[in-house]
Jmol script that loads the backbone (N, CA, C; Angstrom):
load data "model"
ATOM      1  N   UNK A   1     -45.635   6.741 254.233  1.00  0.00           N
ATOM      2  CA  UNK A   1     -46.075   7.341 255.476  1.00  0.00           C
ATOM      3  C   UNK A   1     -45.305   8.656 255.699  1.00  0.00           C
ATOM      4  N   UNK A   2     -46.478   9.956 255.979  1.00  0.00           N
ATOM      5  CA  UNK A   2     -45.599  10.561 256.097  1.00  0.00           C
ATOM      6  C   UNK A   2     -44.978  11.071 257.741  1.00  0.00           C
ATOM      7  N   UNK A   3     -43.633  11.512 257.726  1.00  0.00           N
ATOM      8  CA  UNK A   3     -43.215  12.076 259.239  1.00  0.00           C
ATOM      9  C   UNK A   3     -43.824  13.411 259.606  1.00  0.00           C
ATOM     10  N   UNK A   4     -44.688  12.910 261.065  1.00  0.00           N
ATOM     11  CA  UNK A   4     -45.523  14.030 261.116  1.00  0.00           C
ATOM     12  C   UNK A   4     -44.531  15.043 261.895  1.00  0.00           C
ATOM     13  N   UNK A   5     -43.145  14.660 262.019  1.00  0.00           N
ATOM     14  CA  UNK A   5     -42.666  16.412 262.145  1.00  0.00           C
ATOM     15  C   UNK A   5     -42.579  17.423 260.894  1.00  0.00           C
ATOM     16  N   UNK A   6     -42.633  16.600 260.087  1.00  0.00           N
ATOM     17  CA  UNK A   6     -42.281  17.889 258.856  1.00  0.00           C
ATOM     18  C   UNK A   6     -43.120  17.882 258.833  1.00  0.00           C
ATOM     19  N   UNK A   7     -44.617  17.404 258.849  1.00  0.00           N
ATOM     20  CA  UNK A   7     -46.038  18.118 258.718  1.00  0.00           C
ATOM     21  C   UNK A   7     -46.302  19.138 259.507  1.00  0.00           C
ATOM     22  N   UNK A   8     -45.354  19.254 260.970  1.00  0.00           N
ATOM     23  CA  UNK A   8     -45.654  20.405 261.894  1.00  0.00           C
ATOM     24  C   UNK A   8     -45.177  21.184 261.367  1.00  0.00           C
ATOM     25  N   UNK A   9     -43.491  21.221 260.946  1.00  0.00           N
ATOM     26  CA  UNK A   9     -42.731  22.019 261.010  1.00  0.00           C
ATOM     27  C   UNK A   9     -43.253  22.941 259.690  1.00  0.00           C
ATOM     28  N   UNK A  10     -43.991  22.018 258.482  1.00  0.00           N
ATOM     29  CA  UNK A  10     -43.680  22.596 257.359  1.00  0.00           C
ATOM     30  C   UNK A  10     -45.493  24.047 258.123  1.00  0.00           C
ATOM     31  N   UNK A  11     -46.251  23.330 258.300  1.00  0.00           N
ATOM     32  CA  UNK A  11     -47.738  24.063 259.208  1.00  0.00           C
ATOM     33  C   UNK A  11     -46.824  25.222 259.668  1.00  0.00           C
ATOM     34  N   UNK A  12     -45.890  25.374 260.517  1.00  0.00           N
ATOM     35  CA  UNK A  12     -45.390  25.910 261.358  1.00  0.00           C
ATOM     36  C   UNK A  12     -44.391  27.311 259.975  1.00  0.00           C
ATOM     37  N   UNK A  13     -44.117  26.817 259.382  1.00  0.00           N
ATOM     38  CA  UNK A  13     -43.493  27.848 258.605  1.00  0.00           C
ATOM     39  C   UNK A  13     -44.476  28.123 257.907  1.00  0.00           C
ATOM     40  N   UNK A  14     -45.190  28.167 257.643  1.00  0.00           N
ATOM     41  CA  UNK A  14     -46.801  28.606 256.417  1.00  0.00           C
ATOM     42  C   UNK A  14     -47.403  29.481 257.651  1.00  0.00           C
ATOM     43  N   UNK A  15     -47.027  29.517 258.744  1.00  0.00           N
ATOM     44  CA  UNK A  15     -47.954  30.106 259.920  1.00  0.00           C
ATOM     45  C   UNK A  15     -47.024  31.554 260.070  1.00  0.00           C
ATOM     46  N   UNK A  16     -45.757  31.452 260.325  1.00  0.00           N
ATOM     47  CA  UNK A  16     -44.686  32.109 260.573  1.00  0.00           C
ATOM     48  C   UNK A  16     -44.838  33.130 259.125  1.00  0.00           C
ATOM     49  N   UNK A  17     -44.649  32.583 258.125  1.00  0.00           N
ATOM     50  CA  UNK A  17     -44.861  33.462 256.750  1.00  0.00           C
ATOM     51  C   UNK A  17     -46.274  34.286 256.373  1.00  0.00           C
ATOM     52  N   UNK A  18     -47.256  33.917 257.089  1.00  0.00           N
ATOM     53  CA  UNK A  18     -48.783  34.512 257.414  1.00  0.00           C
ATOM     54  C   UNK A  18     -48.269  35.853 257.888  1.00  0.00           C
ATOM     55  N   UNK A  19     -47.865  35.148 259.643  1.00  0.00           N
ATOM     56  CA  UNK A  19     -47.537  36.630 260.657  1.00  0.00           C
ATOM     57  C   UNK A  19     -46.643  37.446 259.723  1.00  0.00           C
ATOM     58  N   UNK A  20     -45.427  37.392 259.245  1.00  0.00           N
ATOM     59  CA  UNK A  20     -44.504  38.465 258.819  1.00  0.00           C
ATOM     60  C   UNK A  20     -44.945  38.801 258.093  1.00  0.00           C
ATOM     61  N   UNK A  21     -46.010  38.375 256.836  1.00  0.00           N
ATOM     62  CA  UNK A  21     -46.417  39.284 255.800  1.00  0.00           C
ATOM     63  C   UNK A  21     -47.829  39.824 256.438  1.00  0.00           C
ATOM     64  N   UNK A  22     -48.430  39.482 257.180  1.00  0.00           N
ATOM     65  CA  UNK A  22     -49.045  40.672 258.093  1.00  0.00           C
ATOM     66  C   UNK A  22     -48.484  41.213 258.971  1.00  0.00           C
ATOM     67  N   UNK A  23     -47.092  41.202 259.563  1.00  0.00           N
ATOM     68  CA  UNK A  23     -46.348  43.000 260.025  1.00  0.00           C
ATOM     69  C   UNK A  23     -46.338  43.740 259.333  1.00  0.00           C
ATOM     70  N   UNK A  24     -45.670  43.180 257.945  1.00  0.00           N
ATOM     71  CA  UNK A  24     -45.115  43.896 256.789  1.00  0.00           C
ATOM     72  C   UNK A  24     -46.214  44.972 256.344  1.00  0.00           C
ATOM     73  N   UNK A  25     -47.171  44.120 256.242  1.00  0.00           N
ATOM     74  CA  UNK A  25     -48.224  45.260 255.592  1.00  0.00           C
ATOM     75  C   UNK A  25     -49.065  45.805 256.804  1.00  0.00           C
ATOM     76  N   UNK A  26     -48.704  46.278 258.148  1.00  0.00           N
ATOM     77  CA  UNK A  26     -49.520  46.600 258.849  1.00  0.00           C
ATOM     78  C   UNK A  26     -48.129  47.497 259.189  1.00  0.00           C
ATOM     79  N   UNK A  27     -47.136  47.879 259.026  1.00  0.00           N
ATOM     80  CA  UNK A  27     -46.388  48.805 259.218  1.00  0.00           C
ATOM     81  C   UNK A  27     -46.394  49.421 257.648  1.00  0.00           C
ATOM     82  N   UNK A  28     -46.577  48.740 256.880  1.00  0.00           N
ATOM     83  CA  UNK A  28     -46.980  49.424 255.183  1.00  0.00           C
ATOM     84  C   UNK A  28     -47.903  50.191 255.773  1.00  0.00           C
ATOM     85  N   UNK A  29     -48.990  50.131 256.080  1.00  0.00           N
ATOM     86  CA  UNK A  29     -50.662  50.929 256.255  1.00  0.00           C
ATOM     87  C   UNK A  29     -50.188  51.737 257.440  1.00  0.00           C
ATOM     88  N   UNK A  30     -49.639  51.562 258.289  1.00  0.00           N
ATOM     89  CA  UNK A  30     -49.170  52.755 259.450  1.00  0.00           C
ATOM     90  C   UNK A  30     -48.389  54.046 259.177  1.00  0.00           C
ATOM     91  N   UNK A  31     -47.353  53.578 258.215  1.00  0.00           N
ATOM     92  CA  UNK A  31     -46.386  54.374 257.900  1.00  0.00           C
ATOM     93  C   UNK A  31     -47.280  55.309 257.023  1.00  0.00           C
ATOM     94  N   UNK A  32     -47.571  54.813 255.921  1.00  0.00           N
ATOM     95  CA  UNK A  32     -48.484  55.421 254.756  1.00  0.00           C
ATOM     96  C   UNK A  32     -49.663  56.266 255.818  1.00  0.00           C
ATOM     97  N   UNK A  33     -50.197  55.948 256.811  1.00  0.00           N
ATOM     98  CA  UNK A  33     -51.551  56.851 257.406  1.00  0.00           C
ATOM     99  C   UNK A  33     -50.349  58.288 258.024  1.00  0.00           C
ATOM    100  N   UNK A  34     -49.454  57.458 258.792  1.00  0.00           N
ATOM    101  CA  UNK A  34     -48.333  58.658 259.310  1.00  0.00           C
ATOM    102  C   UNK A  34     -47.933  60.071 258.142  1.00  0.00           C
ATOM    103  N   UNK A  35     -47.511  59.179 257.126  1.00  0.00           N
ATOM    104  CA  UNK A  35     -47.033  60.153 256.400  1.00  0.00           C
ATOM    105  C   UNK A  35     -48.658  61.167 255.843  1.00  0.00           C
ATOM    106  N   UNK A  36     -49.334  60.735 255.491  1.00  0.00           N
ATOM    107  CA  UNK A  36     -50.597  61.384 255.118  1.00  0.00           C
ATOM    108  C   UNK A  36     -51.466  62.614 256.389  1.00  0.00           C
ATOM    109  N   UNK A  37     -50.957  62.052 257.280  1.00  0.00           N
ATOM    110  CA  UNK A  37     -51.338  62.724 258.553  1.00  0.00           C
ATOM    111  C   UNK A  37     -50.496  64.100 258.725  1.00  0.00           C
ATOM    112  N   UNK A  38     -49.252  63.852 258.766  1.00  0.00           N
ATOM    113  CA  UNK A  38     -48.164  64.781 258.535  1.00  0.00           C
ATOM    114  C   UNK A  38     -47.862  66.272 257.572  1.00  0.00           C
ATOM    115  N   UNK A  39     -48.560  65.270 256.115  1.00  0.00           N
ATOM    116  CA  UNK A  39     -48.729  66.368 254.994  1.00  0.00           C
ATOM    117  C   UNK A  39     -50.037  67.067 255.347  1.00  0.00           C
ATOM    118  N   UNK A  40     -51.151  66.374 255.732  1.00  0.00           N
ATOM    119  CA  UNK A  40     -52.426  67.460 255.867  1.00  0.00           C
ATOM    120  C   UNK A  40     -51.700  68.705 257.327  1.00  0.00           C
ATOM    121  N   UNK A  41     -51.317  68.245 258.318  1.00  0.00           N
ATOM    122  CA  UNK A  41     -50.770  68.822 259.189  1.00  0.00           C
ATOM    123  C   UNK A  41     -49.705  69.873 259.068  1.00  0.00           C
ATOM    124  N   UNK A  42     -48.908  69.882 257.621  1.00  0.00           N
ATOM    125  CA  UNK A  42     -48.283  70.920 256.748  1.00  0.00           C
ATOM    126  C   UNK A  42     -49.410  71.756 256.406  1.00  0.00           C
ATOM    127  N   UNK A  43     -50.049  71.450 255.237  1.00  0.00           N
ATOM    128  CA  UNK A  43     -50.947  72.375 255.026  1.00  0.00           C
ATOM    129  C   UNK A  43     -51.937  73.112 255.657  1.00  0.00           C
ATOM    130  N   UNK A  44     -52.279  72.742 256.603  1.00  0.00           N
ATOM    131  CA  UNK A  44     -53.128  72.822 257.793  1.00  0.00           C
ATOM    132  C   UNK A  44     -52.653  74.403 258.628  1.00  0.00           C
ATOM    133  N   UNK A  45     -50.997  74.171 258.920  1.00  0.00           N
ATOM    134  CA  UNK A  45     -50.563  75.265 259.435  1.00  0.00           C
ATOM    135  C   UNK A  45     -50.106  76.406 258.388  1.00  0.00           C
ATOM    136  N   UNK A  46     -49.818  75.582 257.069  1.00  0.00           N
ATOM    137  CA  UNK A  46     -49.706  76.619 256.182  1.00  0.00           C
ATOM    138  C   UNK A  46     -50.503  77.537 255.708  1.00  0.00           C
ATOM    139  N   UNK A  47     -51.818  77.358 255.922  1.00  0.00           N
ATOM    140  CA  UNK A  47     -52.882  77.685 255.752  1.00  0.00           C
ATOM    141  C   UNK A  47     -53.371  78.555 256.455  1.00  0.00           C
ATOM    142  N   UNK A  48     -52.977  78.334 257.548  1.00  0.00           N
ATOM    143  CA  UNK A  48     -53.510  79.523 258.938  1.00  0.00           C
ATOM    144  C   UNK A  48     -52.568  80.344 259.735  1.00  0.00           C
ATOM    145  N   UNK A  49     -50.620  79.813 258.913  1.00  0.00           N
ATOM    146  CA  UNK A  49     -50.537  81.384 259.545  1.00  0.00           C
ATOM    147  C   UNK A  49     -50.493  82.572 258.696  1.00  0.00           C
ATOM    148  N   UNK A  50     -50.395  83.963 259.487  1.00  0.00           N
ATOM    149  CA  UNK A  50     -50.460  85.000 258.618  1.00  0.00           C
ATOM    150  C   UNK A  50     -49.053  85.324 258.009  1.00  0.00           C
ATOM    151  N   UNK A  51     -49.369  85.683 256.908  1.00  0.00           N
ATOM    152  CA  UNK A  51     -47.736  85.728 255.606  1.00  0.00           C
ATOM    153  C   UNK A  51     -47.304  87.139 256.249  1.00  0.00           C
ATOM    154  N   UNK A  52     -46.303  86.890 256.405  1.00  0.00           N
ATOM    155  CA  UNK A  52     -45.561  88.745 256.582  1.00  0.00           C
ATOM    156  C   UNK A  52     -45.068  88.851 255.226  1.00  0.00           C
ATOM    157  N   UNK A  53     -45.069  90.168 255.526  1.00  0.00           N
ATOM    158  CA  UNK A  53     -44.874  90.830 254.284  1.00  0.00           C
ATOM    159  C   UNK A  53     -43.339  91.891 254.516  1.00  0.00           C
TER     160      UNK A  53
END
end "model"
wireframe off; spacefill off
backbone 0.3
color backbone group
């Protein structure tokens, strides 16, 4: 028979390890859009101001 607390607890850590590896990769995909946003936003101004000479 098994003890249905470790059936919660063990549910309960398989649930917990879900959420953190979806922060993980939802601050992976944020950071990565940030940084991509940033570099077009370099070139963007590099692009349009005028060069002195």
């Amino acid at each position: 028979m098994e003890n249905p607390v470790l059936s919660i607890l063990a549910l309960l850590a398989v649930l917990l390890l879900v959420v953190v590896t979806g922060g993980v990769g939802y601050l992976t995909l944020a950071d990565w859009r940030d940084r991509r946003r940033q570099e077009n936003e370099k070139r963007e101004t590099k692009s349009t101001t005028p060069k002195r000479r």
